[in-house]
C-alpha positions in Angstrom: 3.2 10.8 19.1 2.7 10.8 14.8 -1.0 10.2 14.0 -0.7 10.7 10.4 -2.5 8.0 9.1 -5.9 9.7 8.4 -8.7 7.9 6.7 -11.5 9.8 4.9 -14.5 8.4 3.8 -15.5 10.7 0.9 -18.3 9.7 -0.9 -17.0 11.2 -4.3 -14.5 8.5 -3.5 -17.0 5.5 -3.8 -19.2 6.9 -6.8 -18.2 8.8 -10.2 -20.8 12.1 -9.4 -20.1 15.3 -10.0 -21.5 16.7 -7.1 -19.6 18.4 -4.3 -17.7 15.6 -2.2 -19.4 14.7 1.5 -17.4 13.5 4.2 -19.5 10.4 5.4 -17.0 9.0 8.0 -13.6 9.5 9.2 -10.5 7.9 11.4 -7.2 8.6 12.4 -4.8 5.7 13.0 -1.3 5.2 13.2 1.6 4.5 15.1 4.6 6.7 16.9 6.2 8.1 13.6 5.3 9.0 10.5 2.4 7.0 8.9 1.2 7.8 5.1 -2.1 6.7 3.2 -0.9 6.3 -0.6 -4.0 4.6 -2.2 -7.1 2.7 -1.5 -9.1 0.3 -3.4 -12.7 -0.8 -2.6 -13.3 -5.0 -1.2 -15.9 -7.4 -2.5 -16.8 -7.4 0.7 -18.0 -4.2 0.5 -15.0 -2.6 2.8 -11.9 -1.4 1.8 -8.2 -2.1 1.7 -5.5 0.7 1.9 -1.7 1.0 1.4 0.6 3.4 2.4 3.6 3.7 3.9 5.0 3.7 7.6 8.1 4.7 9.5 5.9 3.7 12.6 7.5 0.5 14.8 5.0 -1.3 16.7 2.7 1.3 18.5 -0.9 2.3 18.3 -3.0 0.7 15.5 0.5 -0.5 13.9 0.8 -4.4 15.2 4.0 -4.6 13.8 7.6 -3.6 13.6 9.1 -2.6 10.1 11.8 -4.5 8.8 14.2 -2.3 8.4 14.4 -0.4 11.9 14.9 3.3 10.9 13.4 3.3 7.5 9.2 2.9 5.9 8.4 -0.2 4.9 4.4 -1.0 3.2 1.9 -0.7 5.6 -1.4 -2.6 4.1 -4.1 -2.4 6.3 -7.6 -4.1 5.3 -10.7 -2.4 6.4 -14.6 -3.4 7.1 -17.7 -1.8 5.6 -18.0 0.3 9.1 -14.0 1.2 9.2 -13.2 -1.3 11.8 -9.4 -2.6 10.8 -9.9 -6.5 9.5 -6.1 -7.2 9.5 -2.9 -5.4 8.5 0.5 -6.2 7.0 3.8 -4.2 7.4 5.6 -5.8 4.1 9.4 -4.5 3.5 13.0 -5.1 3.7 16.4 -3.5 5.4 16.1 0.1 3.8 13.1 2.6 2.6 10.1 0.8 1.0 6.9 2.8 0.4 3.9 1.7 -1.4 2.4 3.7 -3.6 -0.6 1.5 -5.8 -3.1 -1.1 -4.8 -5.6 -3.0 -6.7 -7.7 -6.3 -6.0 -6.8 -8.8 -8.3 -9.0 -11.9 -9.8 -8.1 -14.5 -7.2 -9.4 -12.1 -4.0 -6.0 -10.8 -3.2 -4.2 -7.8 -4.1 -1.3 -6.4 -6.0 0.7 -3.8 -4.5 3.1 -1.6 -6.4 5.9 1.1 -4.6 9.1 2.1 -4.4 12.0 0.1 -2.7 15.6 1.1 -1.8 15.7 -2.6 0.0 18.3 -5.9 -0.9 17.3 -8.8 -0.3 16.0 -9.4 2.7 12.8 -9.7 5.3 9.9 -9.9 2.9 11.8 -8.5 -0.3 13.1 -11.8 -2.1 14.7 -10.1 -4.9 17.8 -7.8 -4.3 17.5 -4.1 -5.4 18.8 -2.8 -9.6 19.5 0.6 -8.2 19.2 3.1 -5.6 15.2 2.7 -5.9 13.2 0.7 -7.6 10.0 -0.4 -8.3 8.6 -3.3 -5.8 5.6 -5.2 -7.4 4.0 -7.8 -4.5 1.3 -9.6 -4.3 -1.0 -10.6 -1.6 -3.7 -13.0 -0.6 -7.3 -11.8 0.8 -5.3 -12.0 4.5 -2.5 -10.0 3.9 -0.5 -13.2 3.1 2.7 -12.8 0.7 2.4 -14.7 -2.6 5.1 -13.7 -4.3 7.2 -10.1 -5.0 9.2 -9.2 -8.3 11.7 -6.5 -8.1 11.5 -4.0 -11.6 14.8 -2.2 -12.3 15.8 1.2 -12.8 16.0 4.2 -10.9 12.2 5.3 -10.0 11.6 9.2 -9.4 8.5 9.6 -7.8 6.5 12.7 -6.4 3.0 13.9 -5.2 1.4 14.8 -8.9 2.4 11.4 -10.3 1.4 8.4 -8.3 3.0 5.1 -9.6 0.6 2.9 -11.8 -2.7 5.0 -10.7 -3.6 5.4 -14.2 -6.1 2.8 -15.4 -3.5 2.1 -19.0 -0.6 1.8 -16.7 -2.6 -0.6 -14.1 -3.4 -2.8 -17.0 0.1 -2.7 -18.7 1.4 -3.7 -15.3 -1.0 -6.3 -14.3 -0.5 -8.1 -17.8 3.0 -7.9 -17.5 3.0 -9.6 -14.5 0.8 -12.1 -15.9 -2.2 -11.5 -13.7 -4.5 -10.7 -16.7 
């Protein structure tokens, strides 16, 4: 069984120092397959919120099946101050969705950004431009789906460039999308 899904609590993570980073906590989660962490954003409840991506069905910590059977879909998963798991979300549609960006918005939700080779269909409203694109979605402070956009194009992505880390492309993005 695929444990892959491994959550580091590094405290260089949670304060700009330039000291050496400590470990202050750690835990492994995940389901039967492949599981990955892509990014994490702290809560205003003082916890923390991660999204990645998982090829995992319902198994282990993963509550729920992906939509499309073979392929990742988003895997949010919302955490307490003391890494308990609050809730968690498997978001995605018939074919290879992996998120790659979250960030808490205004309202107490969330904004997720990734990749998505998905049509129309289970949570994906919007059908695909090309062979991947970019999937934009947005989420309430319970995982809930607001609303996803679909953003065109072909999207080449790889370990060195994460989509939308960068504070000037996390603004663009979040006034394009009219959240700011």
């Amino acid at each position: 069984m695929y444990r892959t899904c491994i959550i580091l609590f590094i405290s260089f993570f949670f304060f700009n120092s330039c000291s050496s980073p400590t470990i202050v906590g750690q835990r492994t989660i995940g389901g039967n397959d492949k599981d990955e962490p892509q990014s994490m954003c702290l809560t205003k409840d003082g916890g923390f919120i991660v999204a990645g991506l998982s090829f995992s069905q319902k198994t282990g910590e993963k509550l729920a099946d992906n939509q499309g059977i073979i392929y990742s879909d988003y895997w949010i998963i919302k955490f307490s101050a003391n890494a308990e798991i609050q809730w968690q979300k498997t978001i995605g549609g018939d074919n290879m969705d992996m998120a790659r960006f979250i960030a808490a918005t205004n309202d107490g939700g969330y904004i997720i950004a990734g990749e998505s080779a998905s049509d129309s269909s289970g949570d994906k409203t919007e059908s695909g431009r090309g062979s991947a694109d970019i999937w934009v979605v947005k989420i309430d402070s319970t995982g809930k789906v607001q609303w996803d956009k679909t953003i065109g194009g072909y999207v080449v992505m790889n370990t060195s460039e994460k989509l939308m880390v960068s504070k000037a492309r996390k603004e663009v993005l979040l006034e394009r999308l009219g959240l700011k």
